[in-house]
C-alpha positions as CSV (number, residue, x, y, z in Angstrom):
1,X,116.1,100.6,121.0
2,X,116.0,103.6,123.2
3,X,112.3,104.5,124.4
4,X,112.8,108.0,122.5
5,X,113.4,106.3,119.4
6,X,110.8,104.0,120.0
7,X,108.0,107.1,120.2
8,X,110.0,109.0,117.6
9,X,109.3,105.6,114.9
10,X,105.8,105.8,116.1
11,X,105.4,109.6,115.6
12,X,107.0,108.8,111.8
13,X,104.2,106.1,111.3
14,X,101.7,108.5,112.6
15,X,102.3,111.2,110.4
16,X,102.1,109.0,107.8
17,X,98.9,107.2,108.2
18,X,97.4,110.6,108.5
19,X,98.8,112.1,105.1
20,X,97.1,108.7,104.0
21,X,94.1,109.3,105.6
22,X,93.3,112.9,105.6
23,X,95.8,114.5,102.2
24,X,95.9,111.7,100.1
25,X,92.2,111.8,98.8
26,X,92.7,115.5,98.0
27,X,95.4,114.6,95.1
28,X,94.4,114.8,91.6
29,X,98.0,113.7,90.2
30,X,100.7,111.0,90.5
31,X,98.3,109.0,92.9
32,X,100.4,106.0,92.0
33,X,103.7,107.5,92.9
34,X,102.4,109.4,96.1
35,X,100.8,106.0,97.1
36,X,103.9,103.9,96.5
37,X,105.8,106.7,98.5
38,X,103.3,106.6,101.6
39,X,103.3,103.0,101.6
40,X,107.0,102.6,101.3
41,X,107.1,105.2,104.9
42,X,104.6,102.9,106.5
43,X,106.4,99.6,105.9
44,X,109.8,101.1,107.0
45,X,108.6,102.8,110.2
46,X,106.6,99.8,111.1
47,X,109.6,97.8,111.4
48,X,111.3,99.9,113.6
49,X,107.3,100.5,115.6
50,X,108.3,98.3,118.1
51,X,110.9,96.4,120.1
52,X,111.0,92.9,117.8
53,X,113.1,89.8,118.8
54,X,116.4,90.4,116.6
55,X,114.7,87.1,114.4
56,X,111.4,88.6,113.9
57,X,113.0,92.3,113.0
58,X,115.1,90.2,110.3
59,X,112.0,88.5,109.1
60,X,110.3,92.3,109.1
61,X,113.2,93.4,106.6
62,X,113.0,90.8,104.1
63,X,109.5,90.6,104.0
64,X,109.4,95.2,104.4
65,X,111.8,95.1,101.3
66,X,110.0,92.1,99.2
67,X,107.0,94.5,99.7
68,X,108.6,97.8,98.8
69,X,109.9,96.3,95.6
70,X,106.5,94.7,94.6
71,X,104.9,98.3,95.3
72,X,107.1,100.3,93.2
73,X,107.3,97.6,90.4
74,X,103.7,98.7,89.6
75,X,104.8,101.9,88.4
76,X,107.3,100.6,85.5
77,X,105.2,97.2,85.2
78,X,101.2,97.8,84.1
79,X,100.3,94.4,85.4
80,X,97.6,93.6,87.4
81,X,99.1,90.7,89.3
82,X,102.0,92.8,90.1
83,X,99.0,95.0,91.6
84,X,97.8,92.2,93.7
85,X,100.8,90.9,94.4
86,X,101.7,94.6,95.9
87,X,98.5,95.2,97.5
88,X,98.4,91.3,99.4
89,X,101.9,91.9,100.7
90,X,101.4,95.1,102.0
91,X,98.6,94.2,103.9
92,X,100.2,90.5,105.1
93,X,102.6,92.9,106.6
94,X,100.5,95.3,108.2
95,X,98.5,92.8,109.9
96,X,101.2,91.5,111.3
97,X,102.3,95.1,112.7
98,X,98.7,96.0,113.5
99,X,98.3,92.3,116.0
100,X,101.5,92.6,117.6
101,X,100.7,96.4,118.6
102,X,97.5,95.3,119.7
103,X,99.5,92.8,121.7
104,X,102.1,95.6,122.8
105,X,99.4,97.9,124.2
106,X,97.4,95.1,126.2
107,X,100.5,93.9,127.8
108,X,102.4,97.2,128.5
109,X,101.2,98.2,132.3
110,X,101.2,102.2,132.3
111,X,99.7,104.2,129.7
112,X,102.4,106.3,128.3
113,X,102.8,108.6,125.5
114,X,104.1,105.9,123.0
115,X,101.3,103.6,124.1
116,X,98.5,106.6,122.8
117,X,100.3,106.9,119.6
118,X,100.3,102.7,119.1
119,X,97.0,103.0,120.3
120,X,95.7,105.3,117.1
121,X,98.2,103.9,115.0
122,X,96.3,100.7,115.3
123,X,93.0,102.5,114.4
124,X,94.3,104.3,111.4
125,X,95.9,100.6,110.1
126,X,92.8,99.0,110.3
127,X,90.8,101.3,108.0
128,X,93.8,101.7,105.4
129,X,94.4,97.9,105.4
130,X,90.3,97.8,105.1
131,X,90.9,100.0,101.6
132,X,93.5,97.5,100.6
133,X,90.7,94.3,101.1
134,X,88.8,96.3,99.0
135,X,91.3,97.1,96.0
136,X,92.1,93.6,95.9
137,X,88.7,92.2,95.6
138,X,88.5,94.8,92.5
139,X,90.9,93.4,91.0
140,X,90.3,89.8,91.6
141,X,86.9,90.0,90.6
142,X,87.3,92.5,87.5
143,X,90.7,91.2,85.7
144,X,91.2,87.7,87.3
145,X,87.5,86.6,87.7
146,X,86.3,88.5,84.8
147,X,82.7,89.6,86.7
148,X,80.7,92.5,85.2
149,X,80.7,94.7,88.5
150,X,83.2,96.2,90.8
151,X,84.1,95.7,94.1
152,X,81.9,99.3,95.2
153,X,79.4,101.4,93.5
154,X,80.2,105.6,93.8
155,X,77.2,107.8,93.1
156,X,75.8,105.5,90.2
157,X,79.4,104.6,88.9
158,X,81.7,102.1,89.5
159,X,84.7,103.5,90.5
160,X,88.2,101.3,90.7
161,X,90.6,104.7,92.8
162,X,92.6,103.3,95.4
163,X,91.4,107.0,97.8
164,X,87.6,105.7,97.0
165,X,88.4,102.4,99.0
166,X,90.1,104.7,101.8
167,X,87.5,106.9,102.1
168,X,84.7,103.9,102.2
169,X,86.9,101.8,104.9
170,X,86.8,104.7,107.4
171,X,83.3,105.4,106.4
172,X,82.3,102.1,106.9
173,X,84.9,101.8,110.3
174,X,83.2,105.1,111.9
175,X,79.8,103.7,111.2
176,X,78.9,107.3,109.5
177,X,77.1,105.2,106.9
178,X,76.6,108.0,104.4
179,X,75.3,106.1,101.9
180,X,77.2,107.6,98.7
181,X,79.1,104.5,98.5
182,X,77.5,101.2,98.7
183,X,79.3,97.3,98.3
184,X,77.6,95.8,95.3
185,X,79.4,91.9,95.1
186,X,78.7,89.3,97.7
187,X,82.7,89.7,98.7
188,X,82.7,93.4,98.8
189,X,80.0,93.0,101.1
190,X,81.9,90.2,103.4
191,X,84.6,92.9,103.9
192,X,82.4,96.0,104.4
193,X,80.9,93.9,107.3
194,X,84.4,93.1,108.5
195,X,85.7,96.4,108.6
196,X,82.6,97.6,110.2
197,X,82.9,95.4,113.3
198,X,86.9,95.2,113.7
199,X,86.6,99.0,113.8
200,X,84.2,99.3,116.8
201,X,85.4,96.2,118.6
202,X,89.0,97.0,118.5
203,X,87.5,100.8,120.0
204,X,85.7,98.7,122.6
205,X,88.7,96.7,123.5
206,X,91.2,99.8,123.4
207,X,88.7,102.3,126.1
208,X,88.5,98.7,128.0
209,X,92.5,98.6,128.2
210,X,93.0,101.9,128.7
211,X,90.6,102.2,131.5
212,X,91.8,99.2,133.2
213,X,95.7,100.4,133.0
214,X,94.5,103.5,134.6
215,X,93.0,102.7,137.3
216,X,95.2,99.3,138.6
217,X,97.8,102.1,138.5
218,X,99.5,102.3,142.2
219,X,98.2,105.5,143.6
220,X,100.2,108.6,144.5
221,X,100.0,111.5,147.1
């Protein structure tokens, strides 16, 4: 794969992880459908993110299509282990993606344009695939477990949206800590705590990298 396709892939799974981000809480309609879309974007231009051994890109499709399929299946099957089955693939994936771009930036020697976009790529990942923890302890703990209380507490009410989760994740990632969400189970706290320190340490280690490449860079009149 040619380096401009390379930063053109990770351009694609920019602009997607920011319509996540920053549009997707702002729909009122067809979350389902818009989500399965998004997701769908993110799994196909995360295969093609980085330059995978021809073996590990083949074991990218199979698993990127397995995933697809389970994602859109929740649309034409109410179920909610098709839900969990969807959301736990999705973020097996990603993780996957997420630690070998980690990998990609700390090895790579010179800090290039495609290197920034991995770089916040990796950022963005980590909060959406924190949203996906906390969608699937909902549903293990309300349909599977059968427990009285949600995975997170909005204003007073328990609330079970998919964008509630995104917005908490990146809350709780950016330590804003605005207090209008809250964990209430001992899992959904677990995570929280998770997602608050891989987002700062992987921001410690990524200025730490960044700084390093720069200046072990040979210098030039």
């Amino acid at each position: 794969m040619t380096p401009d396709k390379l930063t053109r892939n990770n351009v694609v799974l920019l602009i997607s992880l920011l319509i996540t981000v920053l549009f997707y809480p702002m729909l009122s309609f067809q979350r389902v459908i818009i989500k399965d879309l998004i997701f769908t974007v993110i799994i196909l231009s995360g295969i093609f993110s980085l330059h995978f051994s021809k073996k590990t890109k083949n074991i990218l499709i199979v698993s990127g299509v397995l995933t697809i399929i389970l994602t859109w299946l929740e649309i034409f099957i109410a179920n909610d282990g098709v839900k969990f089955a969807a959301f736990f693939s999705f973020f097996c994936f990603n993780v996957f993606i997420t630690v070998f771009m980690i990998r990609h930036v700390a090895r790579y020697k010179n800090v290039t344009v495609t290197i920034l976009i991995n770089s916040i790529n990796c950022y963005l990942l980590i909060g959406i695939l924190g949203a996906v923890l906390l969608a699937m302890v909902e549903i293990l703990q309300s349909y599977f477990l059968h427990m009285g209380s949600g995975a997170i507490n909005l204003a007073g009410k328990t609330s079970q949206g998919f964008h509630d989760y995104l917005y908490f994740s990146f809350v709780t990632m950016t330590t804003l800590g605005y207090g209008d969400i809250t964990p209430v189970s001992s899992l959904a706290k677990s995570i929280t705590i998770l997602i608050a320190v891989m987002g700062q340490l992987y921001l410690t280690m990524l200025v730490a990298m960044l700084v390093g490449k720069y200046l072990s860079r040979p210098e030039q009149d």
